[in-house]
C-alpha positions as CSV (number, residue, x, y, z in Angstrom):
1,X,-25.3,-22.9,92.0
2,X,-28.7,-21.5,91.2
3,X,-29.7,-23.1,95.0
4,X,-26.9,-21.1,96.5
5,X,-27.4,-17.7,94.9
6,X,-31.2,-18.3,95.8
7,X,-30.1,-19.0,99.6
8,X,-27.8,-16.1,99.8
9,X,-30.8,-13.7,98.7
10,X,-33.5,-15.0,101.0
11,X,-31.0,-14.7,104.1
12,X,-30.0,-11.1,102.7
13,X,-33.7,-10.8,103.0
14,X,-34.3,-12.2,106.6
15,X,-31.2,-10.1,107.7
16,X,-32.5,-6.6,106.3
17,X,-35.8,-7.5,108.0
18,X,-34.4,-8.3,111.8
19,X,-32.3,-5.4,111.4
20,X,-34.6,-2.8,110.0
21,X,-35.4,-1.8,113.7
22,X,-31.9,-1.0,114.1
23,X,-29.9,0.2,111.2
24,X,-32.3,1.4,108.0
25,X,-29.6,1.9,105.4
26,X,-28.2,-1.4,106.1
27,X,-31.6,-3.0,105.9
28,X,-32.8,-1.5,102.9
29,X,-29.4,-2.6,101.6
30,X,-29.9,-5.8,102.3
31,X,-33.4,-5.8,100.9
32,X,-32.3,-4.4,97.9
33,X,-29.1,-6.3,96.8
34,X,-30.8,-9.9,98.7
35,X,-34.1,-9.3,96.5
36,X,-32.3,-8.5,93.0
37,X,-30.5,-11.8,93.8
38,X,-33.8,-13.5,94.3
39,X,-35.3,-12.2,91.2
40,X,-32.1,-12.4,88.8
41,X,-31.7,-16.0,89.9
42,X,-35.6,-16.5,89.0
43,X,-36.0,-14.8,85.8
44,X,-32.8,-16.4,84.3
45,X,-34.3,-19.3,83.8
46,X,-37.0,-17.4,81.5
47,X,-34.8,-14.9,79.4
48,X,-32.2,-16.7,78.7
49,X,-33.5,-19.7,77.1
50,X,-32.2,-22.9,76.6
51,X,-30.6,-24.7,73.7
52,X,-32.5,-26.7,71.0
53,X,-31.5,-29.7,69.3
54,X,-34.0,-29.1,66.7
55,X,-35.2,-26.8,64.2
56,X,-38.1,-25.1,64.8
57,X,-41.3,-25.4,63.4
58,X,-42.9,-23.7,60.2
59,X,-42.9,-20.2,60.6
60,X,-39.2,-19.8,61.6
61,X,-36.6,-18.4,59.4
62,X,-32.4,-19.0,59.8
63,X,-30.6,-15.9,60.3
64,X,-27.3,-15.2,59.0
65,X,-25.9,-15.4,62.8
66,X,-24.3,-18.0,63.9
67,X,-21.9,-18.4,67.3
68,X,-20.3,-20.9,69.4
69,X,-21.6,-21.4,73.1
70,X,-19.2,-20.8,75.4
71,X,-20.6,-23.7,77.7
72,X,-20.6,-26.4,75.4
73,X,-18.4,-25.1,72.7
74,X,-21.1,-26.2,70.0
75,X,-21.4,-23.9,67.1
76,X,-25.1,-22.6,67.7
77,X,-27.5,-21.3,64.1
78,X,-30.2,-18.2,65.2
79,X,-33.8,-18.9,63.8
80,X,-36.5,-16.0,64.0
81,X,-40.1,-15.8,63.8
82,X,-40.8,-13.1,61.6
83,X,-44.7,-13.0,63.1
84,X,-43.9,-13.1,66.9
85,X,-39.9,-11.2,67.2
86,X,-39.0,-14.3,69.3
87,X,-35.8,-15.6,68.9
88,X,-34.5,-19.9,69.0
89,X,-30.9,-20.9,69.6
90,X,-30.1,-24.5,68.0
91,X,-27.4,-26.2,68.1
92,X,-25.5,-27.3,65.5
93,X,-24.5,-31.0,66.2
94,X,-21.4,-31.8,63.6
95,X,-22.7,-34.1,61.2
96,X,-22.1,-38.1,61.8
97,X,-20.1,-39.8,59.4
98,X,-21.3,-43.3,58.0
């Protein structure tokens, strides 16, 4: 999926630049709408991070939040570091029984 969004935005791109001779508004358009897919698609991968299937390190402190993830339907415990602001998702796996 990320491939195709990706794709979509570079030819968005290429099309606003062999049309900026002819049309502007279309082309800046096109820049505009092609180059927020580009950098959306790029950036995702770096705000929204991914889940852990540990906890984290010393330093780290669970919050009272607690959610399930819509992709995996795992419930999912919120650590902070107190230190940096960051935030770590973990998921909760269900405990296995002997």
């Amino acid at each position: 999926m990320r491939a195709a969004i990706l794709t979509v935005g570079v030819l968005m791109v290429l099309a606003g630049l062999f049309l900026l001779d002819d049309n502007i508004g279309v082309s800046l358009w096109l820049f505009g709408v092609g180059g927020a897919f580009i950098v959306g698609t790029l950036l995702e991968r770096i705000v929204y991070k991914p889940l852990l299937r540990e906890k984290p390190g010393a330093g780290w402190v669970k919050t009272a939040e607690r959610f399930i993830d819509p992709d995996t339907g795992q419930p999912v415990d919120v650590f902070y570091n107190p230190s940096t602001g960051e935030r770590q998702y973990v998921a909760d796996e269900p405990e296995k029984k002997a």
